[in-house]
C-alpha positions in Angstrom: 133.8 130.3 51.5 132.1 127.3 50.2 132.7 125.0 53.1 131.0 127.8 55.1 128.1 127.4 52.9 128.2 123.7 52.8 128.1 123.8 57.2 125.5 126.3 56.8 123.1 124.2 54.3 123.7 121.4 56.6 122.6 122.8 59.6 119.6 124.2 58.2 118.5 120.9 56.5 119.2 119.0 60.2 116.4 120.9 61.6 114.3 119.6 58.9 115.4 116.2 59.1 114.9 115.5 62.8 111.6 115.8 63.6 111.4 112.7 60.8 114.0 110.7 63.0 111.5 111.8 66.0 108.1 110.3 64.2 110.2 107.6 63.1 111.5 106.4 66.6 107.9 107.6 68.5 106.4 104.5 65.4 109.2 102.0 66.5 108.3 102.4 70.0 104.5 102.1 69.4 105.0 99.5 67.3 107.3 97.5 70.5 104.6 98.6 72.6 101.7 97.4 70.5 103.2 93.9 69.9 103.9 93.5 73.4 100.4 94.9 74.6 99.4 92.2 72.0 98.6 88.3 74.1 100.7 86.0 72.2 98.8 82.8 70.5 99.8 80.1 72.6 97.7 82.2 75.8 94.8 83.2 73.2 94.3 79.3 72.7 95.0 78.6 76.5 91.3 78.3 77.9 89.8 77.3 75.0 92.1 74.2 74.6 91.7 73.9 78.3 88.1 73.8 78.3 87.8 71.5 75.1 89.8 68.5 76.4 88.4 68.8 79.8 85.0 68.3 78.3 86.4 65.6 76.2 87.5 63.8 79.7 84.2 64.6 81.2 82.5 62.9 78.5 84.6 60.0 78.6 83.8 60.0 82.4 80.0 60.6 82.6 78.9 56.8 82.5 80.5 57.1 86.1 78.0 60.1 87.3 74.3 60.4 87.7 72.7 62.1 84.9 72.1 66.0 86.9 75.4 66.4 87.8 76.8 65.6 84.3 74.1 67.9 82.9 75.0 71.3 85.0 78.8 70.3 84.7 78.4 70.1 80.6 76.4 73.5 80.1 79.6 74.9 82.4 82.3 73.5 80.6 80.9 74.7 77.1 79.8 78.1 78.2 82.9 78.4 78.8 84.4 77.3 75.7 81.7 79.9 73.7 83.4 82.9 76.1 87.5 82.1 75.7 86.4 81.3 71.6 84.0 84.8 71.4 87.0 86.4 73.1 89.5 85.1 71.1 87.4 86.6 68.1 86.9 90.5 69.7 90.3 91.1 71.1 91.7 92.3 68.2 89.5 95.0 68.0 89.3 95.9 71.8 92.8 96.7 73.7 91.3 96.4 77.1 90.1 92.8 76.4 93.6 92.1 75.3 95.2 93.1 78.6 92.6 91.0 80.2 93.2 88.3 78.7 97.4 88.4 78.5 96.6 88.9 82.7 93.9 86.1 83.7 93.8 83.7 80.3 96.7 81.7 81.7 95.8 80.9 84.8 91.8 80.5 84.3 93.5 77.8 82.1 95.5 76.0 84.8 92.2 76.4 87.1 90.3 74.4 83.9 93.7 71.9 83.6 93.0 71.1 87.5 89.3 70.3 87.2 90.4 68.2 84.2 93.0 66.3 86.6 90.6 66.2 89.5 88.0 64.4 86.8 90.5 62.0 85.9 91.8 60.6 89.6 87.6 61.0 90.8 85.3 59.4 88.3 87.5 59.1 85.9 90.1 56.2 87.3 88.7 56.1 90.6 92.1 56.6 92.3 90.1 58.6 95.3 87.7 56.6 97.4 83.9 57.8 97.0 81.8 59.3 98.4 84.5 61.5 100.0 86.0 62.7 97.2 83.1 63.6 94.6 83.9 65.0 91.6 83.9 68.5 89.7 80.3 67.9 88.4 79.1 66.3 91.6 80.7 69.9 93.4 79.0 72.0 90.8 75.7 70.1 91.2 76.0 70.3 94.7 76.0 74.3 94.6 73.3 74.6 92.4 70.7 72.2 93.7 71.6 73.6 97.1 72.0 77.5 96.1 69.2 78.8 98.7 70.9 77.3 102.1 74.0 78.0 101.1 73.5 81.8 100.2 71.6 81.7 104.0 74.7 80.3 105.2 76.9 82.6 103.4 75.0 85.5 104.5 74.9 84.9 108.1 78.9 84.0 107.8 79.3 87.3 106.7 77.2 88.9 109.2 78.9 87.2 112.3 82.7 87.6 110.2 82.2 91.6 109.7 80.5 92.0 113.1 83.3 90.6 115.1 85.9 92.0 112.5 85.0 95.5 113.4 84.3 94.9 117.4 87.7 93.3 117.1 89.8 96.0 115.2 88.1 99.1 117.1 89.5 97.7 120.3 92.5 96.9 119.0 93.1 100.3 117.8 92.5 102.0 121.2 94.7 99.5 123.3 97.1 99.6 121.1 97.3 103.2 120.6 97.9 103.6 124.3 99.7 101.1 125.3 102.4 102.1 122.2 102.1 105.9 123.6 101.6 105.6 127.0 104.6 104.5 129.2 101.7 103.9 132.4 99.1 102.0 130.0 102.3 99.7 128.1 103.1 98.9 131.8 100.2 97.7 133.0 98.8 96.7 129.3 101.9 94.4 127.7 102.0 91.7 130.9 98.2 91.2 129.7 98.6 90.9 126.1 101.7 88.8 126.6 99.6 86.4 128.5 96.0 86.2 126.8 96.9 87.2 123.5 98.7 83.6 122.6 95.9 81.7 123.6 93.7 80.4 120.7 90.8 82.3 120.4 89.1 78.9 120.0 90.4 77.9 123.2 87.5 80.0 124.7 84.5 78.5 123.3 83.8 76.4 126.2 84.0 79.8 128.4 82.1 82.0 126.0 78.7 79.6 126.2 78.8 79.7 129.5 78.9 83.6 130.0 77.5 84.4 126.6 73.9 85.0 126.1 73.5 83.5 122.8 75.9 81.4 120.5 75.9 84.7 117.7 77.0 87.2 121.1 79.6 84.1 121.9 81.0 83.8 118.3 81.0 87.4 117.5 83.1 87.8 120.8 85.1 85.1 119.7 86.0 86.6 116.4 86.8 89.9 118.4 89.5 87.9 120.7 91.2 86.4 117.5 91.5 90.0 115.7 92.5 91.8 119.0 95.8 90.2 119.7 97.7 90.9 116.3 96.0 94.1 115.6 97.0 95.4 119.1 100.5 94.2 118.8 101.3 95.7 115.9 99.6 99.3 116.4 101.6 99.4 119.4 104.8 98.3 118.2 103.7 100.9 115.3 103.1 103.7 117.4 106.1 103.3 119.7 108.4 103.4 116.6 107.7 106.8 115.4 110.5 108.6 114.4 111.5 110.5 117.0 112.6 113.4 114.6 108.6 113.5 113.2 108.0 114.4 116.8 110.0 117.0 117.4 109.4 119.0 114.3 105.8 118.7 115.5 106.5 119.8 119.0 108.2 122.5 117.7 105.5 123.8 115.4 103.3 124.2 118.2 101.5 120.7 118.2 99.7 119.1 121.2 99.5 115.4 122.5 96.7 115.1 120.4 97.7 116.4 117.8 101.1 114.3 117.9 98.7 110.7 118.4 96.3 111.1 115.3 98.2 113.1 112.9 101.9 112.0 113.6 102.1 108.9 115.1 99.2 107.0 113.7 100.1 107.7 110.0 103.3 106.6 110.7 102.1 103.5 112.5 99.7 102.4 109.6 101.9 100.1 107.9 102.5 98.1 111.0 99.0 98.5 111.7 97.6 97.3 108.4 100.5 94.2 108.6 98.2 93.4 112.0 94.7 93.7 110.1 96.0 91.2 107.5 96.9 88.7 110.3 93.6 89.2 112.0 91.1 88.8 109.0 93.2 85.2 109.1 92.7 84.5 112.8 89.2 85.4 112.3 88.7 83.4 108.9 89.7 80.0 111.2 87.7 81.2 114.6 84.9 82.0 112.7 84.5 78.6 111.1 85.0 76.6 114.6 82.8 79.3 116.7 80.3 78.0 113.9 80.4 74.6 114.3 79.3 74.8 118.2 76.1 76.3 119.0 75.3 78.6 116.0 72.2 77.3 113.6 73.5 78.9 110.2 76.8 79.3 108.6 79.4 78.0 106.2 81.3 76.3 108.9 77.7 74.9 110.7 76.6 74.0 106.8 79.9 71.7 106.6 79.4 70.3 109.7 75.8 69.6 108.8 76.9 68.2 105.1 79.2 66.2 107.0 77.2 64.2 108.8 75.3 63.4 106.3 77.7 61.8 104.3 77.1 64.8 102.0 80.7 65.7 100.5 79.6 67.2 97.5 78.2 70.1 99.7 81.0 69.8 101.7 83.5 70.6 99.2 80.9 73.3 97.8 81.0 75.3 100.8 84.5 75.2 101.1 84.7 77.0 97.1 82.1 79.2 98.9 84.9 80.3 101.5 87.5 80.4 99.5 85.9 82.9 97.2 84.6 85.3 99.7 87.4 85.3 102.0 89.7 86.0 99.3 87.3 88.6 98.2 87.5 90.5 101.4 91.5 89.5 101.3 91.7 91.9 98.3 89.2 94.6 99.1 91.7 95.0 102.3 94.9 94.9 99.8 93.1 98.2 97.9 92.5 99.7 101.1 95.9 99.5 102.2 97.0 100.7 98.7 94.9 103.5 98.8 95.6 104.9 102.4 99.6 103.7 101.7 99.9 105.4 98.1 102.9 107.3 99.4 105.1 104.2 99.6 104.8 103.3 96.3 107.9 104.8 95.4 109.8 103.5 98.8 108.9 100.0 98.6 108.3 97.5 95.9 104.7 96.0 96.2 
């Protein structure tokens, strides 16, 4: 009788006592969680010590560099400085900062270690001949003193990139929707993309200012060649490798051709498709810089070519941190894209 009542007051103290083992291991995890939420010291101090010593080499280096360029170069490096310290102060009291920071402090520090580095073998030790290798003030003076051609230029790139982009990719979509569907169109369709699509699309500049109008109508077309090729090659190689059990269950519902192209064998197709809009956007990042430098009056890759023969590397090197940041830009709007319209594959394959 008394080791019944001994069971029973255990088991009715055990209800008691394990929503306190629950609080207790829901505070260890938050606590694991908080600490490793939490950027560690070393990456708090990353850009800041970064951006200190690089300063520290710049000043050592500035009796090697016209006043201007050591002037915009300095307000850079310690603006800076003020940010990573004024951040290093708030992100205790702001979580989001604190992911921020744990994500991009370590490598905006290896981006300030490499200026540093760059400093050192330019003005520094002059291990790189001048003027073709200028330094990381004389590239930052470059882009401010010369902020309104270069915005023209960027501009216009833009217009001509996105123009022949979208002429490009509409085309591609239609040939290589029917050539990947249609056994008549892939007949007649594959000889010719096996036989124009290798070519370098700069291999048709000389062509395209003879037939084209203008040197805009002849780049834009340009551009359009370059994106065609890979775009049409992989929407067809998409389309042709539906499932063939994704058809049939269609079929047997009742669907029509149409039906079967836009809402069965396109979705299915879009990972191939978007692998051929990635290798386009490249195509067209290198044809739109040549198709620049022949005929056309504005541009990044005219603005080089200009810089260039003036003996004007600073700018050169300017416009080239000009291209880098918008192409990669565009780069990633496309990666969202293709991670909004392929959300389903998350859980397929590893991204």
């Amino acid at each position: 009788m008394d080791q019944i009542q001994i069971t029973t007051t255990l088991e009715a103290k055990a209800p008691s006592q394990k929503p306190a083992e629950e609080k207790r291991s829901v505070f260890l995890v938050n606590n694991v969680e908080a600490n490793t939420l939490k950027p560690r010291l070393r990456t708090l101090l990353a850009v800041p010590a970064a951006a200190s010593v690089t300063f520290g080499v710049h000043l050592w280096a500035m009796k090697n560099q016209p006043a201007p360029e050591n002037h915009s170069y300095s307000w850079f490096l310690g603006g800076l400085f003020i940010l990573a310290t004024v951040a290093f102060v708030v992100q205790p009291f702001w979580s989001r900062l604190q992911g921020w920071i744990r994500g991009f402090f370590p490598i905006v520090a290896a981006a300030v270690w490499t200026l540093c580095f760059w400093e050192l073998i330019t003005s520094g030790f002059r291990l790189l001949p001048l003027p073709y290798f200028p330094s990381p003030a004389g590239v930052l003076q470059s882009l401010v003193s010369d902020r309104a051609l270069l915005f023209d230029s960027t501009w216009h790139s833009l217009v001509l990139l996105f123009a022949g982009y979208a002429l490009g990719v509409a085309v591609a979509l239609v040939t290589g929707v029917c050539i990947g569907w249609f056994a008549s169109a892939r007949y007649w369709g594959m000889p010719l993309l096996k036989l124009v699509g290798p070519i370098p699309a700069t291999a048709w500049i000389p062509l395209a200012m003879v037939l084209s109008p203008s040197a805009t109508f002849s780049a834009v077309g340009l551009i359009a060649l370059a994106v065609w090729f890979p775009v049409t090659m992989l929407t067809a190689s998409g389309i042709s490798n539906t499932r063939a059990s994704y058809l049939d269950v269609a079929r047997t519902l009742g669907a029509g051709r149409a039906y079967l192209i836009f809402h069965v064998a396109i979705p299915a197709a879009l990972p191939s498709i978007f692998i051929g809009l990635f290798m386009g956007l490249g195509t067209s990042f290198l044809t739109l810089v040549v198709a620049e430098t022949v005929g056309v009056k504005s541009g990044l890759g005219w603005y080089v070519s200009w810089a260039q023969g003036w003996a004007e590397y600073g700018k050169v090197f300017a416009a080239l941190i000009i291209m880098a940041a918008f192409f990669s830009t565009i780069m990633t709007l496309l990666f969202k894209l293709r991670d909004r319209m392929l959300v389903w594959q998350k859980g397929v394959i590893k991204w």
